[in-house]
C-alpha positions, 0 to 999 in steps of 0.5 A: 757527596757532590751536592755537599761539596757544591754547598760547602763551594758555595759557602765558601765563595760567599763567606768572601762577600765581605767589606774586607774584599771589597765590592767589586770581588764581592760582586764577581763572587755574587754574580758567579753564584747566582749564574750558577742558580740560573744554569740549574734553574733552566734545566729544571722544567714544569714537568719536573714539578710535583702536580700537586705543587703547582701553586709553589712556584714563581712569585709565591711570595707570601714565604710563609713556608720559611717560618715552618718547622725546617724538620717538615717532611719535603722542606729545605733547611729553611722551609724553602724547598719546592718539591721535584720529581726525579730532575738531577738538579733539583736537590743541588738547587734547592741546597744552593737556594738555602746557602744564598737566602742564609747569606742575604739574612746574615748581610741584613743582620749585619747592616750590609743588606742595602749594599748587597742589594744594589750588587743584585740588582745588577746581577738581576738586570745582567743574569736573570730578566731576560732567561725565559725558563728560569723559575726560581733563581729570581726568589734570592732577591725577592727575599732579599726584598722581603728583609727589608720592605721598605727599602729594598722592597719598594726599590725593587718595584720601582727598578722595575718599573724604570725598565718598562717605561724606559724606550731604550731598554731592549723589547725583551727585557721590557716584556719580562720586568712588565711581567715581574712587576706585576707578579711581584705587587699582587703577591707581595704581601709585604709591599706596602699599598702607597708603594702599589699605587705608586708603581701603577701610576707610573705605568698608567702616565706611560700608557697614555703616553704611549697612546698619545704619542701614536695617535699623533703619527698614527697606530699603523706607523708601528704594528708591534704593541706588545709591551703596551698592552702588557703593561695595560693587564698589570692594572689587573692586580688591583683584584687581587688583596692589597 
């Protein structure tokens, strides 16, 4: 009874997202719902997931399961349920995921996606980049993302790429996006080659950059590489099928 009231909430509060309410009312309302995902997220832990279901998890973006059969035993009403055992917050997740994923769908029918879009990726950047444990809040937009590829897709890899390349953005966030932009291109079935080699051309001219610019005051002069050599294994996903 309380999952259903929480949907019903949820439902409510994103039926208001119109142009009628205007962006800045829209955005709030977004914003809330989605820290709400993120809060559940976080209390939702690996050990909580079905061994079995490992590979379902963070950057599975094939979302192949959204066009199976919504009656399968352990799916969501669009397919989208990642199976749990026995976490409280799993099921209200789960629901909540579905009502988000139902609302980014009906905005792209609409023609109100590209605009939903930049709400999110505010959203993303303020709520989501830097929490460490959350797993599957960040799916609403990779979905959104696979509605419309070329747009949003794309826009997405490269709002990633911005954040790593860019010096004044904070060292954890930098970290996080190195980590979600390479996750995001080697799973993406629906990003586009030439989007691909663009991103990694981008991250390569900053990584000789950044050794060109430390050979010239010297390696000792700063110990702390991390996002350097982050950013290095993202080369990785070139084994991966494009």
């Amino acid at each position: 009874m309380y999952l259903q009231k929480m949907v019903s909430f949820v439902e409510c509060m994103l039926g208001l997202d119109t142009d009628r309410m205007g962006d800045l009312i829209g955005a709030i309302l977004l914003a809330k719902v989605v820290d709400l995902l993120t809060e559940l997220d976080v209390h939702i832990t690996w050990e909580d997931i079905l061994q079995e279901e490992h590979n379902v998890g963070m950057f599975d973006m094939e979302l192949e399961d959204l066009d199976g059969d919504e009656d399968e035993v352990g799916l969501g009403q669009a397919g989208t349920k990642v199976l749990f055992g026995g976490n409280a917050c799993a099921d209200k997740l789960d629901g909540l995921m579905v009502v988000v994923c139902e609302h980014l769908k009906s905005c792209s029918e609409r023609g109100y996606l590209p605009r939903e879009f930049d709400i999110l990726k505010t959203i993303f950047r303020a709520s989501v980049l830097r929490v460490h444990r959350s797993k599957f809040a960040q799916f609403i937009m990779f979905y959104a993302c696979s509605l419309d590829p070329e747009i949003c897709g794309t826009e997405f890899a490269l709002f990633l790429t911005d954040i790593v390349t860019k010096k004044g953005d904070d060292p954890i966030s930098r970290m996080s996006a190195v980590s979600y932009v390479g996750s995001y291109l080697s799973r993406a079935r629906f990003i586009s080659p030439v989007t691909v080699v663009i991103v990694l051309q981008r991250l390569v001219d900053w990584c000789v950059e950044y050794c060109d610019l430390q050979n010239s005051i010297g390696m000792a002069a700063n110990s702390n590489h991390q996002i350097f050599y982050a950013t290095c294994q993202v080369s990785y996903i070139i084994v991966f099928p494009l």
